[in-house]
ZAGU-146333 format. One record per residue (C-alpha): residue number from 1; z, y, x. Coordinates in nm, 4 decimals, always signed. Layout:
<site seq="NUM" w="Z" v="Y" u="X"/>
...
***
This chain:
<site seq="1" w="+7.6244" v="+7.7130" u="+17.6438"/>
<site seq="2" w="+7.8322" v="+7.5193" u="+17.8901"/>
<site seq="3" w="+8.1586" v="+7.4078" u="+17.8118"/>
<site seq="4" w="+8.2869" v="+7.4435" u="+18.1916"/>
<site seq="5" w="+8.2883" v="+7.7389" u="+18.4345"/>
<site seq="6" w="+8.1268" v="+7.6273" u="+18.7716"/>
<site seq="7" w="+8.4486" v="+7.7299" u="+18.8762"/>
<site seq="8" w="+8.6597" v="+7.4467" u="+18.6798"/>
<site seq="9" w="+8.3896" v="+7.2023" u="+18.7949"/>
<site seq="10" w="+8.4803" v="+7.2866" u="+19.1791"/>
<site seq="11" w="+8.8317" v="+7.2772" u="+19.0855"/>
<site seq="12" w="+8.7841" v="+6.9235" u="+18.9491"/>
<site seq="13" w="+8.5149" v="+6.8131" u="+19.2576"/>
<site seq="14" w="+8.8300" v="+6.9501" u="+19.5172"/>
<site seq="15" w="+9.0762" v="+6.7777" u="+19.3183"/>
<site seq="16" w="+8.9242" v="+6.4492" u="+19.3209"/>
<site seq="17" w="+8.8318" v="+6.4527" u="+19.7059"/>
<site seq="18" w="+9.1668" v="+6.5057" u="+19.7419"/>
<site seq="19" w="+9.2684" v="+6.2117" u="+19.5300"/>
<site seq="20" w="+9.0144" v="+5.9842" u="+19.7670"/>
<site seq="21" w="+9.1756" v="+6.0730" u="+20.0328"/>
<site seq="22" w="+9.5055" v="+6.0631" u="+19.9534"/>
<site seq="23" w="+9.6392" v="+6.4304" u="+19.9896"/>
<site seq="24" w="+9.6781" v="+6.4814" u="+19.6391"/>
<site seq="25" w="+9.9793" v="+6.5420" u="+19.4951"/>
<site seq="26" w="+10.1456" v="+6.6405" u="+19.1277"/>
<site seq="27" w="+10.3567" v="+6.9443" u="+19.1146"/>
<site seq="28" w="+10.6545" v="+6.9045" u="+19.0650"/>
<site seq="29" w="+10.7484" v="+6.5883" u="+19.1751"/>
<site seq="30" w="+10.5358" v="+6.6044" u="+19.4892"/>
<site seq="31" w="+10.4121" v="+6.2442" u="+19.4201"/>
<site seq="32" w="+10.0771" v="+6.1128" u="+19.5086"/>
<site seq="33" w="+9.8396" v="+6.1266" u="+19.2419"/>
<site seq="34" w="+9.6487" v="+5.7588" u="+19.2619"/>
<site seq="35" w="+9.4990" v="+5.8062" u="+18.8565"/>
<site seq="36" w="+9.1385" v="+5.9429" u="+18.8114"/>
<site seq="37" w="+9.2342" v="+6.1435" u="+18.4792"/>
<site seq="38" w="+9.5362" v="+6.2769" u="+18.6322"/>
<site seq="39" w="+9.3121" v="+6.4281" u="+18.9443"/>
<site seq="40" w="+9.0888" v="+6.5811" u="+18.7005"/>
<site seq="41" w="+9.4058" v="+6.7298" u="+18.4971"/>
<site seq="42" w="+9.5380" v="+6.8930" u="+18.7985"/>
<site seq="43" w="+9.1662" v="+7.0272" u="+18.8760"/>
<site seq="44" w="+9.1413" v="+7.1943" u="+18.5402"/>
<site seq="45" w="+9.4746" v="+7.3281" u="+18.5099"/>
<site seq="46" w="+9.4354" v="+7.5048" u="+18.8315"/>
<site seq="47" w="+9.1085" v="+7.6700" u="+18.7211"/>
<site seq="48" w="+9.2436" v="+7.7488" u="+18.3904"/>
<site seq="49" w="+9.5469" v="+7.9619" u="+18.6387"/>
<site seq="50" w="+9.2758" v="+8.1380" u="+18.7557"/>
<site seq="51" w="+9.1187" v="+8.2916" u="+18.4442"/>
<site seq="52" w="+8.7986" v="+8.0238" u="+18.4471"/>
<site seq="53" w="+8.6337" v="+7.9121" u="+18.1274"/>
<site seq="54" w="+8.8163" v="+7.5934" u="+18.0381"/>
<site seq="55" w="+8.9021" v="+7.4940" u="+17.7008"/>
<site seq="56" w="+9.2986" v="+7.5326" u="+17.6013"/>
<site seq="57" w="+9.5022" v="+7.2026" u="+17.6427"/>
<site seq="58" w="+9.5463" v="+7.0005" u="+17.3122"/>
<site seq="59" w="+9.8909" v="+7.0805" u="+17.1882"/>
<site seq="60" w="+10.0736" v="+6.7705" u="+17.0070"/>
<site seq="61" w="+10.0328" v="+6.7442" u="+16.6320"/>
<site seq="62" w="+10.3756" v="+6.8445" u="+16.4254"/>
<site seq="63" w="+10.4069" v="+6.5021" u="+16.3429"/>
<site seq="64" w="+10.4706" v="+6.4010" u="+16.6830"/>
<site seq="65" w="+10.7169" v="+6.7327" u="+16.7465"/>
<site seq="66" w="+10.9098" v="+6.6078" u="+16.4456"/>
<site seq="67" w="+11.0023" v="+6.3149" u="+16.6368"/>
<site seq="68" w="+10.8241" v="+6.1089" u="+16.3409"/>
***
């Protein structure tokens, strides 16, 4: 069973055209996104807005939260 909606994987493929171009940008700080990784993070976020089949975010570990 695939991990990835074909959704997510559009998402992703849209994302990183974008990046090649040079259109993409992050959200808030309306910067242009030049990393690979942070193309694909903005692809699967936005599918994950829309309800597709994308696996949850990894959350910090306490340790980290602790400020250890």
């Amino acid at each position: 069973m695939p991990r990835y909606s074909k959704l997510a994987s559009e998402k992703v493929e849209r994302a990183m055209r974008e990046r090649k171009q040079g259109t993409l940008v992050s959200g808030r700080s309306h910067k242009k996104v030049k990393s690979r990784a942070q193309a694909v993070a903005i692809g699967l976020s936005e599918a994950r807005r829309e309800g597709a089949k994308v696996p949850p975010m990894k959350t910090r570990s306490s340790r980290e939260s602790r400020g250890w």
